[in-house]
ROMI-781556 format. One record per atom (N, C-alpha, C, O): x, y, z. Coordinates in steps of 0.1 Angstrom, whole numbers, plus 2048, in hexadecimal, padded with zeros to 3 digits. Example, Ala and Ser with C-alpha at 12.3 -4.5 7.8 and 13.67 -1.06 7.14 Angstrom:
2
8847C784E
87B7D384E
8847DF84E
88E7DF855
8807EA847
8897F5847
88180084F
88680B850
END
This chain:
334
7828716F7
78786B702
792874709
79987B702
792874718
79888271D
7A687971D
7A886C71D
7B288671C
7BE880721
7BE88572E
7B9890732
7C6879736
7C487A747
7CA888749
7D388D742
7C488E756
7C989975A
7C989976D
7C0895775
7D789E76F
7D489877A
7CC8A4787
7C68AE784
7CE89C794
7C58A3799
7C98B579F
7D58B779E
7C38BE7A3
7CF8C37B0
7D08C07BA
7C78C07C3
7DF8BE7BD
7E48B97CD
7E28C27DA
7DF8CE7D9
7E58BC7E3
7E78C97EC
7EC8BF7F9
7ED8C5803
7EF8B57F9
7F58AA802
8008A8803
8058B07FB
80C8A0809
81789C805
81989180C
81088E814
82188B80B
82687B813
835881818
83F885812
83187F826
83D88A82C
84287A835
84387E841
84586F834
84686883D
85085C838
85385E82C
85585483C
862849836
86383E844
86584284F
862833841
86282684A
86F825851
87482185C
87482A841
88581F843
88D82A83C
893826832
89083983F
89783F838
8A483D83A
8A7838845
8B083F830
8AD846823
8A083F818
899847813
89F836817
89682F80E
88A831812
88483181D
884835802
87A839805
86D830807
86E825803
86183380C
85682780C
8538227FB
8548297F1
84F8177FD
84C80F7F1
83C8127EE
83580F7F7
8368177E1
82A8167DC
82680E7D2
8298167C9
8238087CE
81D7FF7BF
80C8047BE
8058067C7
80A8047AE
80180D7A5
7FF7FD7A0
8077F679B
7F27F97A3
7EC7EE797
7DD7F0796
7D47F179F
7DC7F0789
7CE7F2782
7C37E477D
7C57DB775
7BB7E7783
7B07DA77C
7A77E0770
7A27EB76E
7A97CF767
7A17D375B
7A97D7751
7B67D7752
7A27DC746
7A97E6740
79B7EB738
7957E672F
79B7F8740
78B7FE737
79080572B
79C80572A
78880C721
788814717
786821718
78C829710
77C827722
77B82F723
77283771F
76883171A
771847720
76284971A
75F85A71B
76986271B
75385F71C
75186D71E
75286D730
74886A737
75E871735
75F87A73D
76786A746
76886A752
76A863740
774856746
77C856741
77C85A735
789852748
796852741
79984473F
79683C748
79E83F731
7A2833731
7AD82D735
7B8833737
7AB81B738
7BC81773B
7C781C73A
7D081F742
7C481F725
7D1827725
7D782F723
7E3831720
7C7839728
7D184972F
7D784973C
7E185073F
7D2841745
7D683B752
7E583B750
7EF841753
7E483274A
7F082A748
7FE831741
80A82E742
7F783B739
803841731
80784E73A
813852738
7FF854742
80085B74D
80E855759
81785C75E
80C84875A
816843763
822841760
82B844767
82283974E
831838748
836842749
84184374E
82E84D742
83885C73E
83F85D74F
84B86074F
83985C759
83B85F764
849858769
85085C773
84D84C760
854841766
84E835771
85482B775
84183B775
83F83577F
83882277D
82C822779
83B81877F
83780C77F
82780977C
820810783
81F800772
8157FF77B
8157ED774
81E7E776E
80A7E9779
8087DB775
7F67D6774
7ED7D577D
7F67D5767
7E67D5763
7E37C9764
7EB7C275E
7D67C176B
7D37B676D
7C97B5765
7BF7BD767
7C87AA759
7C57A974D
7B57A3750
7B679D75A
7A87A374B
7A179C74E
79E79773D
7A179C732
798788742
793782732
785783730
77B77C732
78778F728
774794724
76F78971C
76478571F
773784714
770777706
779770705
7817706FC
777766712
77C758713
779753703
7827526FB
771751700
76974A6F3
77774A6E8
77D7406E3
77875A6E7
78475C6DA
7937616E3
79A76A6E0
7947586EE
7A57566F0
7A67646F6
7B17696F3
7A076A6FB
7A2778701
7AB7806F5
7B87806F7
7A57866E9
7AA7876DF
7AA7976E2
7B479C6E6
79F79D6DF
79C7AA6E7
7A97B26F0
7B17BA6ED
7A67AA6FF
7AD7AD70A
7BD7AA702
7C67B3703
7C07A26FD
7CF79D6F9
7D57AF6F2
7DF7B66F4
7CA7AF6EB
7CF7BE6E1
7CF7CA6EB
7DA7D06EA
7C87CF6F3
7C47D76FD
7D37D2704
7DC7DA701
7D67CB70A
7DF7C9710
7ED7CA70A
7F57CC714
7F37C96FF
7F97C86FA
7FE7DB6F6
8097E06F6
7F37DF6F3
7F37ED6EF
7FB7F56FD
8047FD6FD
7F47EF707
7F87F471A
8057F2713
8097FC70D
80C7E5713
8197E4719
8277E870E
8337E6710
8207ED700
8287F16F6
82C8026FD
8358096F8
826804705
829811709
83181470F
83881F70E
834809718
842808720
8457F9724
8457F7731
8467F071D
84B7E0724
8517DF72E
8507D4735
85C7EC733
8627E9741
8587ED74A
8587E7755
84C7F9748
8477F8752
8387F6756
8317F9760
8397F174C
8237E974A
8257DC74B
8297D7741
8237D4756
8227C8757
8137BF75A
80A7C3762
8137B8754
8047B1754
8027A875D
80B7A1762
7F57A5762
7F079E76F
7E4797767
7DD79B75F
7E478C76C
7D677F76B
7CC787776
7CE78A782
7C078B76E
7B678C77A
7AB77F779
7A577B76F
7AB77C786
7A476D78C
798771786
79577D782
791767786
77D76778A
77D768795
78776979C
77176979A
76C76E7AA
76B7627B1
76B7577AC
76B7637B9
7677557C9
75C7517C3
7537587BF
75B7467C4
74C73C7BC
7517357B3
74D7297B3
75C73A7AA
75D734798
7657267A2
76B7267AD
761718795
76771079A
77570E799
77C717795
77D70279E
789701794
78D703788
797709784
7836FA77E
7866FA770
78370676A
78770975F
77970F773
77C71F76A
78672676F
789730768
78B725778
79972F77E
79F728778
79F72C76C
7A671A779
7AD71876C
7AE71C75B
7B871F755
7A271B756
79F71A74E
7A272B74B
7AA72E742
79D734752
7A474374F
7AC745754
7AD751754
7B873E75E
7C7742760
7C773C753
7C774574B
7C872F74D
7D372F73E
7D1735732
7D9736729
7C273A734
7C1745728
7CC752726
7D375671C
7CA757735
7CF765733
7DF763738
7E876B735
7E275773F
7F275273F
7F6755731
7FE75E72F
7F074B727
7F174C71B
7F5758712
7FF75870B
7EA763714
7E576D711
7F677570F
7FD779705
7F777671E
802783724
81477C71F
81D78371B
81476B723
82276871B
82276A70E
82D76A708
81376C705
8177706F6
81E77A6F7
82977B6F1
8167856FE
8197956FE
82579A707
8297A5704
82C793713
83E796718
84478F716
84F792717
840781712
84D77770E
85077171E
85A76A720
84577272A
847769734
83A767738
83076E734
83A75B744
82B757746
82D760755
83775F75C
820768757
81D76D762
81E76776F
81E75B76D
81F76A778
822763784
81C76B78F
82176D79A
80F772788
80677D794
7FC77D78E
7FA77C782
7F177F79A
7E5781797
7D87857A1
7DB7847AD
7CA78A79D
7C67967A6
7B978B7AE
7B27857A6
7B978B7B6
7AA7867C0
79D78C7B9
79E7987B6
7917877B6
7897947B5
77B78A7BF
77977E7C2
7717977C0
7657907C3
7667937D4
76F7987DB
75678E7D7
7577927EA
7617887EE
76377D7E7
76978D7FC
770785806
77D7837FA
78577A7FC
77F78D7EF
78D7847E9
79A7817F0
79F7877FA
79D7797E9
7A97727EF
7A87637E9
7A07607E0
7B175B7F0
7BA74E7EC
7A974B7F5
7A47507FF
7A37407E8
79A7367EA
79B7297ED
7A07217E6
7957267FA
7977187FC
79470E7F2
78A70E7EC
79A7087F0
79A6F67E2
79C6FF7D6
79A6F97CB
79F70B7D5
7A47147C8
7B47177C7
7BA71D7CF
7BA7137BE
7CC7107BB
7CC7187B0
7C67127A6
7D07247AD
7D472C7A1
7E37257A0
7EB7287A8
7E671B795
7F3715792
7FD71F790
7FA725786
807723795
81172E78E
81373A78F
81C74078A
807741798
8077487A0
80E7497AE
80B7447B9
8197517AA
8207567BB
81A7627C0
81A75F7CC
81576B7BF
80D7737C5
8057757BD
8037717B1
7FB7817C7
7ED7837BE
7EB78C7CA
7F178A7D5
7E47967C9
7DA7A37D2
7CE7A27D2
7C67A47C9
7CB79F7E0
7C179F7DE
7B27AB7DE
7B07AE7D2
7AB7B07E4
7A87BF7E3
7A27C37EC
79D7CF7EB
7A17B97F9
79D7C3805
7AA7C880C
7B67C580C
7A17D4812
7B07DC815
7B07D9827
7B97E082C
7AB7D382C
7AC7CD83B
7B97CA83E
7BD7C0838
7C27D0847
7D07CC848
7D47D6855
7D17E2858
7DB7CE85D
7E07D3865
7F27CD868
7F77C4862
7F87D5872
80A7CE870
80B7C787A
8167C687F
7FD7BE882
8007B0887
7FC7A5884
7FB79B88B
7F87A6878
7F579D86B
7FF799866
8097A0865
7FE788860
80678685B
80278D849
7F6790846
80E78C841
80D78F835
80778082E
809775834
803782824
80177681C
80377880D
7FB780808
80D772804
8127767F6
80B7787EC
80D77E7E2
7FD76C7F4
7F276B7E8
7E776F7EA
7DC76A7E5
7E877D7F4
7DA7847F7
7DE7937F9
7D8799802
7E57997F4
7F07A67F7
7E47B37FA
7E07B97F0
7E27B6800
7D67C2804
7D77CE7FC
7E17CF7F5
7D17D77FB
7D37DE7F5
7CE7EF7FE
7C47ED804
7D17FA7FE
7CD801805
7C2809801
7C080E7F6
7B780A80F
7AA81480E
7AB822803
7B4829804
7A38237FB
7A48317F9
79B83D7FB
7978457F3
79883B808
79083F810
790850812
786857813
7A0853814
7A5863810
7B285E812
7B6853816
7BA86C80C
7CC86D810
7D1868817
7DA860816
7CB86B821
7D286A835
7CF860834
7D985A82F
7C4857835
7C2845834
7D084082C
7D9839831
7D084581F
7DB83F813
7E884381A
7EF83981C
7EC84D81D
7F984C824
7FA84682D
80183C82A
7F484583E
7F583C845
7F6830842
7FD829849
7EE82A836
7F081882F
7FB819831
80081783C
80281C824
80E81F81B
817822826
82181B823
81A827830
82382683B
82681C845
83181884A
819818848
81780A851
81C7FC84B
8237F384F
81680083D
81E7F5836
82A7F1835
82F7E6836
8307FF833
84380082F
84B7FE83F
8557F8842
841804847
847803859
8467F4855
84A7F0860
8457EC850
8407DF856
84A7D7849
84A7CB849
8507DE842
85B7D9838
8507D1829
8537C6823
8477D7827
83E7D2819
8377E2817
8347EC81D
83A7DD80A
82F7E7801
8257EB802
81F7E580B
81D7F47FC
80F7F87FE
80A7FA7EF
8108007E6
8017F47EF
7F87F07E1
7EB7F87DC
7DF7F67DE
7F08007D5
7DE8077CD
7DB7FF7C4
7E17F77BD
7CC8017C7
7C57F97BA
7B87FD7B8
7AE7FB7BF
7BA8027AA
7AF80B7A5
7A9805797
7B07FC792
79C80878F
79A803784
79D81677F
79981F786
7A4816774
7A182576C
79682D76B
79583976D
78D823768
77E829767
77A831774
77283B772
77F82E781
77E83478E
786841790
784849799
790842786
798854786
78F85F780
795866778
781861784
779868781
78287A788
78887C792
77E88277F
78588E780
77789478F
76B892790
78189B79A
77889A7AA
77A88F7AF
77888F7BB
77E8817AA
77987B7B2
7828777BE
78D87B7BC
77F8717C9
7858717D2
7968647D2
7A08647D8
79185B7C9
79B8517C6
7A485A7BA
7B18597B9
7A185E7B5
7A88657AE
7B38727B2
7BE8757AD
7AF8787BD
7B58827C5
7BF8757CB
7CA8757C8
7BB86C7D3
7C78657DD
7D585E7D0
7E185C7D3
7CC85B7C3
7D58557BB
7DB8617B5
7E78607B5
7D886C7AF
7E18777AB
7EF87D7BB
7FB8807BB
7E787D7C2
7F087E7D0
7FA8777D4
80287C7DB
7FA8677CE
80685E7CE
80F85F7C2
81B85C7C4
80B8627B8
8148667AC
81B8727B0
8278707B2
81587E7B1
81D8897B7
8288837C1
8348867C0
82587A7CC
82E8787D8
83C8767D0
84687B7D5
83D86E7C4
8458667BC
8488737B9
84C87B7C1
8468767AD
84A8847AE
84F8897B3
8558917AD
84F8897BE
8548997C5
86288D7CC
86C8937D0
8628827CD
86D8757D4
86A8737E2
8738717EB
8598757E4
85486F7F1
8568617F2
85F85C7F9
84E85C7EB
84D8517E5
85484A7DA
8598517D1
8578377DB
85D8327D2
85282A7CD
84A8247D4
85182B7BD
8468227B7
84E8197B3
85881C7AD
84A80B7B8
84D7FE7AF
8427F77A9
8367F97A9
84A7ED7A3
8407E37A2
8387DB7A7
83A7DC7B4
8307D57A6
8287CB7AA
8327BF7AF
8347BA7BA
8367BC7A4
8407B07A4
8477B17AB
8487AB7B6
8517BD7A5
85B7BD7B3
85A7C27C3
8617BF7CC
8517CA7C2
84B7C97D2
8467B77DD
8477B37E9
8417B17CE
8417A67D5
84B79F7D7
84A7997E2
85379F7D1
8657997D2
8697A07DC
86F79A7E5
8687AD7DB
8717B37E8
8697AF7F7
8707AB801
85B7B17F7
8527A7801
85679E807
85379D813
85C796801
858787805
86377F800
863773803
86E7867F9
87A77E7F3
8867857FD
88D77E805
8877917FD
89379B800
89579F811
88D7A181A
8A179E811
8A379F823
89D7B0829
8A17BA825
8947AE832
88A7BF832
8947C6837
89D7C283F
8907D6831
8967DC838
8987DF84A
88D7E384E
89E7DF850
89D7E485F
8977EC861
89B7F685A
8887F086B
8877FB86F
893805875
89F802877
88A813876
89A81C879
896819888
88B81988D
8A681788F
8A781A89D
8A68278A9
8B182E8AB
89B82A8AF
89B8338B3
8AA8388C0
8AD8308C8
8AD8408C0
8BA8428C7
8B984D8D1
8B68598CC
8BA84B8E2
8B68588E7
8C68558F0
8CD84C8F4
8C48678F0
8D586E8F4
8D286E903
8C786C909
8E2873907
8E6873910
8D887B91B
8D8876926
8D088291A
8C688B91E
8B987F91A
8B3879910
8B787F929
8AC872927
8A287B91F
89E886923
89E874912
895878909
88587590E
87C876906
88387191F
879872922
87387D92E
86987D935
88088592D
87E896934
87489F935
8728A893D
86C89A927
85E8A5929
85689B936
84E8A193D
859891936
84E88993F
84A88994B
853888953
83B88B951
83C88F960
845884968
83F879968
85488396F
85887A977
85D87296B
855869969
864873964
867872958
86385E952
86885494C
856861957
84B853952
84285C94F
840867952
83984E943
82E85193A
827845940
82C83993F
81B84894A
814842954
80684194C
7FD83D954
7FF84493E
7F684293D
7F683892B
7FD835921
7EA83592F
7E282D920
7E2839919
7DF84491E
7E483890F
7E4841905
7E58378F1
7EB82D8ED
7DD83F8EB
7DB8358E0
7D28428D5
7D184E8D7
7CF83C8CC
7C98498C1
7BC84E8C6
7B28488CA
7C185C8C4
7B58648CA
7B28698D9
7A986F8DF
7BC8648DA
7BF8668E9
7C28798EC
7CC87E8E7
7BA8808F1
7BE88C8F0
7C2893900
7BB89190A
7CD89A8FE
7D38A0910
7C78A890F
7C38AE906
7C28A591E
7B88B1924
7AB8AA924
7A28AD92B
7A98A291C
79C89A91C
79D88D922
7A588591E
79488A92D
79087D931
7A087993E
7A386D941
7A8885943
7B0880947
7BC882942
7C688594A
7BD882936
7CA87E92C
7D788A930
7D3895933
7E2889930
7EB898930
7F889392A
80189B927
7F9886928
807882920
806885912
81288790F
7FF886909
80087F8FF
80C88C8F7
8128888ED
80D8988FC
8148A08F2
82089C8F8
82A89D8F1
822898906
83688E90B
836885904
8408838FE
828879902
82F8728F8
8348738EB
83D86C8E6
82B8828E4
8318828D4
84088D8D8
8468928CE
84588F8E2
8518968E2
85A88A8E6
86688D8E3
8598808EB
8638768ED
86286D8DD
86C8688D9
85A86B8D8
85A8658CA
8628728C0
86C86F8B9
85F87B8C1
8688868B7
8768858C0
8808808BC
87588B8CC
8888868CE
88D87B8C9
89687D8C1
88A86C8CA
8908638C6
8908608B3
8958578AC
88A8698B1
8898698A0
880866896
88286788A
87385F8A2
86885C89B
85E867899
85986C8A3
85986B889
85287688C
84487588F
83E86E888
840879895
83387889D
82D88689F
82688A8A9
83288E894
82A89F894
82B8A58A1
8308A38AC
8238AF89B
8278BB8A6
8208B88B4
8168B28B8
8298BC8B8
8228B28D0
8178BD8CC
81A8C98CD
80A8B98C8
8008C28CD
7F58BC8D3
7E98C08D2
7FC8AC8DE
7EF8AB8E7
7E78A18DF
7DF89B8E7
7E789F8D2
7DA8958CC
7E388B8C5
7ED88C8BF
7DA87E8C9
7E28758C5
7D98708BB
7CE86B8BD
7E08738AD
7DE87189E
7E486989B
7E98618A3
7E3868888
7EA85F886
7FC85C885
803853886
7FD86A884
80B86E882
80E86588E
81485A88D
80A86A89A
80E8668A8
80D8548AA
81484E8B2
8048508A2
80483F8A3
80A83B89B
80F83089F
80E83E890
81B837889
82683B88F
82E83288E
82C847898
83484689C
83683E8A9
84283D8AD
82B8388AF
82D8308B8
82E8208B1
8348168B4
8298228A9
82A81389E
83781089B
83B80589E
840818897
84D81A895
8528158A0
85780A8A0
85181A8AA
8588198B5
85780D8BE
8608098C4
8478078C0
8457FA8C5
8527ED8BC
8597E58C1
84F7F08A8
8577E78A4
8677E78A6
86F7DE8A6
86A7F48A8
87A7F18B0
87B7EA8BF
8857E38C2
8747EB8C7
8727E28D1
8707D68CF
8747CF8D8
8697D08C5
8617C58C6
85A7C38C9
8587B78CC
84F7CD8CB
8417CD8D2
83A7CC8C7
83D7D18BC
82D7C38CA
8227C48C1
81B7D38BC
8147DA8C3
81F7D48AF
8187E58AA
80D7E58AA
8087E08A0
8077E88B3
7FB7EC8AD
7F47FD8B4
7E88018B4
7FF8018B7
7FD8128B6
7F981A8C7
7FB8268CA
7F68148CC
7EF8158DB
7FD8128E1
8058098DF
7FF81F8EC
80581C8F7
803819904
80082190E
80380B903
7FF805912
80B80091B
81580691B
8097F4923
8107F192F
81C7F2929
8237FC92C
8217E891D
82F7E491B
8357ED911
8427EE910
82D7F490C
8337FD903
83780B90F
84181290D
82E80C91A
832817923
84281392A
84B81A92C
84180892D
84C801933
85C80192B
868801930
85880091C
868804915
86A811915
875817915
85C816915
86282690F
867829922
870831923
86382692B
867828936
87482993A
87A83293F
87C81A936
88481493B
88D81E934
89682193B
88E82392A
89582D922
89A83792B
8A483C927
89683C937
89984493D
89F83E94C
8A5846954
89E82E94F
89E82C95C
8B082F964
8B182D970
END
């Protein structure tokens, strides 16, 4: 059985919602596999993270209901002798279908299970199955949050405690953009991987060795599960940062010092019309939001930093500069 090795990087998380503080990440794992030729198990995963200091929170499944999830109890148990402060255990649901009396019947199993093994009853647990999430005429008793595992999310959405998204890992740039949109929006951003999927090449494996580095290097802040949900949904959010423009109207590169067009991702100067879009990423970098180098293409860099900047207004984020978002950044100069 291999011990985990991680991937090589070549990315970085160059970005912060709310600096000084850094964006919030949480590491939770489904399952707990064994492992095998050329798979890494749970608890190389896992021991990869402790050494690291970094949080994770394993959501427990009950393979043999029959014998009290006796199996999983010991597997689990092994996880959290490695580090108790930083291996916390999670109830994972049955899928959409099971009735009440079997979601009941395996929340008090593995409730059971996990207050043997920390000395408290869990108060988290994971969605699984198509469409997961909070099922209608389905009540997990005692459960204050749970994640669910589509990563569908946008920041004019509301949050919900008991369906927490989790982000694409589709590549890096997708995983940073989450993980930023999220923290612009004062919540966490959620990975969620089974071990068995840290195949060496593989592509989830590069974006997940890529977030540990970020930690590493103090891009990133790893927490918990738990406490991301507490800071979520308990704790007064941080303020976005206020953008601040000086005495020199900060909208000087502008023809007539207005930004007269639609402009939104992808939007490129010289095409179809377009010639603002490198004044708008210079009036977003004067006022402090970074929005990369004015080279004319509106990326992502360039839409979170308009994301940023709609939420200090009070404009609906959703990354496009249209009528009203043209109109504050206007008035800035009037």
């Amino acid at each position: 059985m291999p011990t985990y090795t991680p991937s090589f990087v070549t990315e970085s998380y160059n970005f912060a919602a709310n600096p000084p503080v850094l964006d919030r990440v949480v590491f939770t794992i489904d399952h707990i596999h064994q492992g095998g030729p050329g798979l890494f198990s749970t608890a190389d995963v896992v021991s990869h993270l402790v050494a690291k200091g970094i949080p994770i929170t394993v959501f427990v499944q009950c393979t043999d209901p029959a014998n009290l999830c006796a199996l999983d109890a010991r597997n689990a148990q092994d996880l959290v002798n490695l580090n108790p402060s930083l291996v916390t255990l999670g109830i994972h649901s049955l899928p959409r279908g099971a009735s009440q009396f079997e979601q009941t019947n395996n929340l008090n199993l593995l409730s059971h299970m996990i207050t043997n093994i920390t000395g408290e009853r869990p108060i988290i647990s994971s969605y699984h199955g198509a469409n997961a999430g909070p099922e209608p005429g389905i009540t997990l008793n005692g459960v204050q949050y749970a994640r669910g595992v589509l990563s569908q999310w946008s920041t004019v959405q509301l949050d919900d405690p008991l369906n927490t998204p989790v982000m694409g890992l589709n590549s890096v740039s997708s995983a940073f953009d989450f993980t930023r949109l999220r923290n612009l929006s004062d919540l966490s951003a959620c990975l969620f991987v089974h071990s068995a999927e840290l195949t060496n090449g593989s592509n989830r494996k590069l974006i997940f060795d890529t977030l540990v580095k970020a930690i590493e290097d103090r891009k990133l802040q790893a927490v918990s599960y738990l406490d991301a949900m507490r800071a979520d949904y308990e704790s007064t959010p941080v303020p976005p940062p206020v953008p601040t423009v000086d005495d020199d109207c900060a909208l000087q590169h502008f023809t007539n010092n207005t930004i007269v067009q639609f402009l939104r991702f992808n939007s490129r100067d010289g095409v179809n019309g377009n010639f603002q879009v490198a004044e708008l990423q210079n009036f977003l970098n004067e006022i402090g939001l970074n929005a990369g180098v004015a080279d004319g293409i509106f990326g992502s860099n360039t839409k979170l930093a308009v994301i940023a900047y709609q939420i200090t207004e009070g404009l609906t984020p959703d990354g496009i500069v249209g009528r009203n978002t043209r109109a504050t950044i206007n008035a800035h100069c009037d």
